[in-house]
C-alpha positions as CSV (number, residue, x, y, z in Angstrom):
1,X,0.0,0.0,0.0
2,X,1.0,3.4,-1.0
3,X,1.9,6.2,1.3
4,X,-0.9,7.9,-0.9
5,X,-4.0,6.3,0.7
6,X,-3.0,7.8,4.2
7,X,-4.8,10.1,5.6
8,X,-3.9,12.4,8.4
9,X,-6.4,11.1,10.7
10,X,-3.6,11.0,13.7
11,X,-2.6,15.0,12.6
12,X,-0.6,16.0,16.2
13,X,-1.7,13.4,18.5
14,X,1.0,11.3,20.6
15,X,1.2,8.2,20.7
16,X,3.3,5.8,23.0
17,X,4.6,2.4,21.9
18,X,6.0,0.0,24.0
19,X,8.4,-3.0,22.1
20,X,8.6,-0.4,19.3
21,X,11.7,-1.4,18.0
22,X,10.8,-4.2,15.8
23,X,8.2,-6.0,14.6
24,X,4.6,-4.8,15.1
25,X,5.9,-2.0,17.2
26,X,7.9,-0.8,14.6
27,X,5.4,-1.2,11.5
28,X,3.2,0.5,13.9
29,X,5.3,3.8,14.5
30,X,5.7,4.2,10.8
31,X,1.7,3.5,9.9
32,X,0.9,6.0,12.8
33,X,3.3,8.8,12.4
34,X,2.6,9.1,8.4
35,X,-1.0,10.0,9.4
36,X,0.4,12.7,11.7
37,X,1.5,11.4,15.2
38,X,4.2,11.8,17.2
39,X,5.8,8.8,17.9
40,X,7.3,7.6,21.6
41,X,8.8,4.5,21.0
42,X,9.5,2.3,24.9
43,X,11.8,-0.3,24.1
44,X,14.5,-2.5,26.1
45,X,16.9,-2.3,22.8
46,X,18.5,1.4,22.5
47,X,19.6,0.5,19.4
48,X,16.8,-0.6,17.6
49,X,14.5,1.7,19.9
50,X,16.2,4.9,19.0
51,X,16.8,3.6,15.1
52,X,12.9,3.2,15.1
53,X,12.1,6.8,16.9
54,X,14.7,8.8,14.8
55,X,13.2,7.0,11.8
56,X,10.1,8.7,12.6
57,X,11.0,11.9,13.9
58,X,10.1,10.7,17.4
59,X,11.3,10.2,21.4
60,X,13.1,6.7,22.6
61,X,12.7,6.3,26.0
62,X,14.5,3.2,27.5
63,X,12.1,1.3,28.6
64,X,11.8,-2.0,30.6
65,X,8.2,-3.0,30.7
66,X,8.3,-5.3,33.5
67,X,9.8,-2.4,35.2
68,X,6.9,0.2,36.9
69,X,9.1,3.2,37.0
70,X,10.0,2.9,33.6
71,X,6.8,2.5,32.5
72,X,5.8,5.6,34.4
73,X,9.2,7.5,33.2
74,X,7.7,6.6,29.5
75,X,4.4,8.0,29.8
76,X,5.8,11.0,31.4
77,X,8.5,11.5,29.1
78,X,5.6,11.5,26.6
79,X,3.9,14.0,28.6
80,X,6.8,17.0,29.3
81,X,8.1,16.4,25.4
82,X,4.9,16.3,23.7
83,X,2.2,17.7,26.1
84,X,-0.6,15.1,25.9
85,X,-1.3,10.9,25.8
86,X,-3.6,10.3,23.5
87,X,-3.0,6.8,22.2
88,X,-0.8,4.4,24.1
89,X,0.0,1.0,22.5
90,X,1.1,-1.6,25.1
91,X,2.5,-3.7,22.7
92,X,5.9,-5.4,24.1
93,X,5.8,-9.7,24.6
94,X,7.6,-12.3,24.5
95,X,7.5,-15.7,23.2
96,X,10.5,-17.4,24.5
97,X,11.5,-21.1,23.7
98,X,10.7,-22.4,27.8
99,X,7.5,-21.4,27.2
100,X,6.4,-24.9,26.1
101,X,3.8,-27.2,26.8
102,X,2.5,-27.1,30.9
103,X,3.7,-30.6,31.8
104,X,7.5,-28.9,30.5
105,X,7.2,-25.2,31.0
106,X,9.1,-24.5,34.7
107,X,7.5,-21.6,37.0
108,X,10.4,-19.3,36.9
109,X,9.6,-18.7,32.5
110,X,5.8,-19.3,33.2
111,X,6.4,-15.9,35.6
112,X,9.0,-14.4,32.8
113,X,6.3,-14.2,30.3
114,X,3.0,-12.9,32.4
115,X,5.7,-10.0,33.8
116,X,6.2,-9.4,30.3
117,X,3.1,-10.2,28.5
118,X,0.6,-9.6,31.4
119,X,2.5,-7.1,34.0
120,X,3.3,-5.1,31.5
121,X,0.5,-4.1,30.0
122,X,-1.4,-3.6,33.8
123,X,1.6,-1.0,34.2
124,X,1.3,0.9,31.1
125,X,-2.4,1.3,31.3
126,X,-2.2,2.4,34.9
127,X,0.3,5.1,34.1
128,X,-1.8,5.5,30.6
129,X,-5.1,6.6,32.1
130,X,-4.5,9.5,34.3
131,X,-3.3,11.4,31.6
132,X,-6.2,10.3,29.4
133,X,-8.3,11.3,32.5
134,X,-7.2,14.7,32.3
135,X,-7.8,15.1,28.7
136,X,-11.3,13.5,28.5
137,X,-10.2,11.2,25.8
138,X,-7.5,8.7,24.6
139,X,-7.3,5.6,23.0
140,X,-5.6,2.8,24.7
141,X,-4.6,-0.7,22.0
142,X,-3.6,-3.3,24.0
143,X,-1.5,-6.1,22.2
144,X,-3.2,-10.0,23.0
145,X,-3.4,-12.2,20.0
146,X,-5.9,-15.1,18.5
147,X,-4.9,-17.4,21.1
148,X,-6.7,-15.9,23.9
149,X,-9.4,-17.1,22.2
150,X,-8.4,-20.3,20.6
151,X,-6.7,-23.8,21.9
152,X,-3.6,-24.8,20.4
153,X,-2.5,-28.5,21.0
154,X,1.2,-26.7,19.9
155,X,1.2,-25.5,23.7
156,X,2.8,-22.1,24.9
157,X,1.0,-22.4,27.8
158,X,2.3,-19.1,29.2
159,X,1.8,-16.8,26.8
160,X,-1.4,-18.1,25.8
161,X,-2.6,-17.3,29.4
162,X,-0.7,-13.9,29.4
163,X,-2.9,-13.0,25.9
164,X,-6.4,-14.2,27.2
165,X,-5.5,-12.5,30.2
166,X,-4.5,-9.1,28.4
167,X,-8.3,-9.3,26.5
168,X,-9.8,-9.6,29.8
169,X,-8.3,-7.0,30.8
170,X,-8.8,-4.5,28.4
171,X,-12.1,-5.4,28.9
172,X,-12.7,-4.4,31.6
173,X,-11.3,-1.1,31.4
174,X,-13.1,-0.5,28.0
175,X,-16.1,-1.0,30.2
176,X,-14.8,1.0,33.4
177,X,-13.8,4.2,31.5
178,X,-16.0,4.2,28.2
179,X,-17.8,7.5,30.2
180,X,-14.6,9.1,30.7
181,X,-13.6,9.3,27.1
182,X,-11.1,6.5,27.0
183,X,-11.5,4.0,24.5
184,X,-9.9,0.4,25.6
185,X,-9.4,-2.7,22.7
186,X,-7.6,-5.2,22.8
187,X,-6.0,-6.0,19.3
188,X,-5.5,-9.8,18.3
189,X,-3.0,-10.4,15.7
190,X,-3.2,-13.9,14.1
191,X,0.6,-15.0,13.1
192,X,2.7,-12.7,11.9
193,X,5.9,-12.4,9.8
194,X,8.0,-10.8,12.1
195,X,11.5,-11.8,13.2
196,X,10.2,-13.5,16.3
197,X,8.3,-15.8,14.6
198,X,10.6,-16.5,11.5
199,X,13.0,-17.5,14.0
200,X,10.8,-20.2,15.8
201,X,9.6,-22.0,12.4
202,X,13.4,-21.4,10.4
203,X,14.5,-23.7,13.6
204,X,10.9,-26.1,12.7
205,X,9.9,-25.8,9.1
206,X,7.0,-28.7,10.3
207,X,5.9,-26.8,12.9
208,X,5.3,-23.5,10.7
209,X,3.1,-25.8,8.2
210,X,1.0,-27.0,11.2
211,X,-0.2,-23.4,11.8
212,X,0.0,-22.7,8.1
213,X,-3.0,-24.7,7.3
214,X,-5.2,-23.3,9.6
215,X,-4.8,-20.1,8.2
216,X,-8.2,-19.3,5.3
217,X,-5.9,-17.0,3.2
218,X,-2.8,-19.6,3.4
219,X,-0.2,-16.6,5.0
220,X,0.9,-15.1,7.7
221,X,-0.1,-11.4,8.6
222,X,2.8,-8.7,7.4
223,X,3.5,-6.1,10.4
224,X,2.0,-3.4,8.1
225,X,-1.4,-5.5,8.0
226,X,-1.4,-5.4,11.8
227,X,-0.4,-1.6,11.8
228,X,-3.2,-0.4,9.9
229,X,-5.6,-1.8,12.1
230,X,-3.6,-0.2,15.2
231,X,-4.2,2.9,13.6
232,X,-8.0,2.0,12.9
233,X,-8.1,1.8,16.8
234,X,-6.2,4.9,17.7
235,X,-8.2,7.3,15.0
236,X,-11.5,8.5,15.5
237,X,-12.8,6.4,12.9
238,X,-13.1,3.6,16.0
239,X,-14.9,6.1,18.3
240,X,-17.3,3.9,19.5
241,X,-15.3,1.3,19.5
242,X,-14.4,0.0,23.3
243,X,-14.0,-3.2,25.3
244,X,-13.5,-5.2,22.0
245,X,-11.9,-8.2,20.6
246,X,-10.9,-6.8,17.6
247,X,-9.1,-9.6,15.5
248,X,-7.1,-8.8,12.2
249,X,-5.8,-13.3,12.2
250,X,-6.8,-13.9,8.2
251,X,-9.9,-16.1,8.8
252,X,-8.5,-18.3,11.7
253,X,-10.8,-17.7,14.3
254,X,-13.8,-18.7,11.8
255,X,-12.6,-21.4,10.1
256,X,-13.6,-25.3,10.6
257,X,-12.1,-26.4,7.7
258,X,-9.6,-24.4,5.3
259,X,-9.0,-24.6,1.6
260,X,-6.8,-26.7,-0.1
């Protein structure tokens, strides 16, 4: 998709991203500061944090998500540089290789993951809101995934908790704060071609096909795909969007049987 069919619809808003240094993050920052944002990228990486914020004219803030004062450090930094929070994108998670099936999958990386995954996201929204609060409006995308809402027999029992978790939560805020102004959705990416996932099916070619055929339209999601729908959710276009499951995972979610 051209640059061309982008509208402004972001035109001086800020937004905060957290794991914007790669991946969805990063696809995001672009997709939201070419329709006018300015971009706060939160990221453990310096390198590829800053890289991603200079890229787009924005802030890197070092950020550790599992870390509350640096999650409160981000939004302010937000705050003093850019005056206001109107979109914050708890996006950072990880899916590391311990995270396996239960009867494998020790305590100490089942607690890795819901800090990272679950904690996370319970920090960034808490610091989020006030600001939001004070504004009367804001538009908070929180990162959970199709498997919070389906079973996978390919186990990663962790994160899969951490994701249905993050949807309840966002939920519940949608509900809590829909009066206030604040708009709360949780965004649920089916699999996507990012460098975390090329990396866990290079290693497992048979394991990539298993998903594969699940999928309707036969791919995996590009970042950009993903991106466009994050900036769906932090435009007015979504205003009365809130509390919702909003699924961009190619068919997955519907499909019984795919095509050959």
């Amino acid at each position: 998709m051209g640059n061309g069919s982008i509208g402004n619809r972001l035109q001086d808003r800020v937004a905060v991203i957290t794991g914007g240094g790669s991946g969805i993050g990063r696809a995001a920052a672009r997709r939201l500061a070419a329709e006018g944002a300015r971009v706060v990228i939160g990221d453990l990486s310096p390198e590829t944090g800053k890289a991603a914020a200079d890229e787009v004219g924005g802030l890197f803030a070092r950020c550790d998500v599992t870390s509350e004062a640096d999650v409160e450090n981000l939004f302010q930094a937000a705050f003093e540089a850019y005056g206001s929070v109107d979109v914050a994108f708890n996006n950072a998670g990880i899916s590391p290789p311990d995270d396996d099936s239960i009867l494998v999958t020790g305590v100490d990386a089942w607690r890795r993951v819901q800090e990272v995954n679950l904690t996370s996201v319970y920090y960034c929204c808490k610091h989020a809101i006030p600001y939001m609060q004070r504004q009367g409006k804001g538009s908070i995308i929180n990162t959970a995934s199709f498997v919070a809402l389906l079973g996978a027999a390919t186990s990663q029992i962790s994160y899969t908790a951490s994701k249905g978790a993050v949807l309840a939560m966002s939920r519940e805020l949608g509900v809590q704060f829909a009066r206030e102004g604040i708009r709360v959705n949780a965004l649920c990416p089916g699999p996507v071609n990012t460098p975390l996932l090329r990396e866990l099916f290079a290693k497992d070619p048979e394991r990539a096909q298993r998903r594969l055929v699940h999928i309707p339209m036969g791919r995996f999601a590009e970042p950009e795909e993903i991106a466009a729908a994050v900036a769906f959710l932090a435009s007015d276009d979504s205003s009365f969007m809130t509390a919702s499951t909003f699924l961009v995972d190619g068919g997955i979610s519907g499909a019984y049987v795919t095509p050959l």
